[in-house]
C-alpha positions as CSV (number, residue, x, y, z in Angstrom):
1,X,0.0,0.0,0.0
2,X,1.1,3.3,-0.9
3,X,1.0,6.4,1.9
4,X,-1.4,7.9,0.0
5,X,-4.0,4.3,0.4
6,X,-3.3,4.1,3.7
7,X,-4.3,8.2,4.3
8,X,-7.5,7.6,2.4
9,X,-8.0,4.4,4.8
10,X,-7.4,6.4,7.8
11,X,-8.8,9.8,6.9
12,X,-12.2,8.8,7.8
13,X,-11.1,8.1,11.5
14,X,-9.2,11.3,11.9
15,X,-12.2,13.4,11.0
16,X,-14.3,11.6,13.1
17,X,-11.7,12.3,15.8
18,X,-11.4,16.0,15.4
19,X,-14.7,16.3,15.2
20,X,-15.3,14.8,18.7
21,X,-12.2,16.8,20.5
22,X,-13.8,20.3,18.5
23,X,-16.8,19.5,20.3
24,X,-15.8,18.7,23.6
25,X,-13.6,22.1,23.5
26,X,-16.7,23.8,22.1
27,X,-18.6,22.4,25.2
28,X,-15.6,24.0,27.6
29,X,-16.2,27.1,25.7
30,X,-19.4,28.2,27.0
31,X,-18.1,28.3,30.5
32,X,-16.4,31.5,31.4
33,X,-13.7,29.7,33.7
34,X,-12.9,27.3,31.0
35,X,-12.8,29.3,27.9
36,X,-9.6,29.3,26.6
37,X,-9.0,25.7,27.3
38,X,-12.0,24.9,25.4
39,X,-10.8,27.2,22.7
40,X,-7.9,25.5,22.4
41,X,-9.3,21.9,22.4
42,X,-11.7,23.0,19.8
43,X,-8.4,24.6,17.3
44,X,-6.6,21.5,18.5
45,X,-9.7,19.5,17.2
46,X,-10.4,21.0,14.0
47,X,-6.2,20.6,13.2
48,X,-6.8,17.3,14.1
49,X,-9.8,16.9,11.4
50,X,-7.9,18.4,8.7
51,X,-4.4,16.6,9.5
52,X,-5.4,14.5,6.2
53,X,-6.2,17.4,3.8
54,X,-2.8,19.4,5.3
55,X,-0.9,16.4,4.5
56,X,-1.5,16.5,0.7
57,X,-1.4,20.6,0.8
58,X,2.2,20.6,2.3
59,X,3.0,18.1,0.1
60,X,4.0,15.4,2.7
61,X,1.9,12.6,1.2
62,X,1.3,13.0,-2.8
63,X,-2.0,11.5,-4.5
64,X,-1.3,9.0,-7.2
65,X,-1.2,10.2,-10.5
66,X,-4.7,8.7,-12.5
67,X,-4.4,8.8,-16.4
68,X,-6.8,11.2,-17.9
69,X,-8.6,8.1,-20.2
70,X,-10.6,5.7,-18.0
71,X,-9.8,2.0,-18.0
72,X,-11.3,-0.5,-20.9
């Protein structure tokens, strides 16, 4: 398996992820005394979500070429 396979396999499980940290931090937010914990749970959350998407922006992981004919 390439590393870009294996980031399509796991990209699914890292949104899911960030989306359950950004809204726990969003939860901590609406307290006063907690608010920039929660804050930062819910930035930590959302980098969290788009770990996959950074990783092919920054060029870390690169998509596999397709040919521009589809297969017979």
């Amino acid at each position: 398996m390439t590393s870009f396979e294996v980031l399509q396999s796991v990209s699914v499980i890292f949104h899911l992820a960030g989306l359950a940290v950004c809204l726990a931090g969003l939860g901590l937010a609406r307290r006063p005394q907690r608010r920039w914990i929660g804050r930062s749970l819910a930035l930590l959350g959302f980098i969290i979500a788009a770990t996959p998407t950074l990783l092919q922006l920054l060029g870390v992981i690169e998509p596999v070429p397709m040919s521009s004919l589809p297969p017979a």
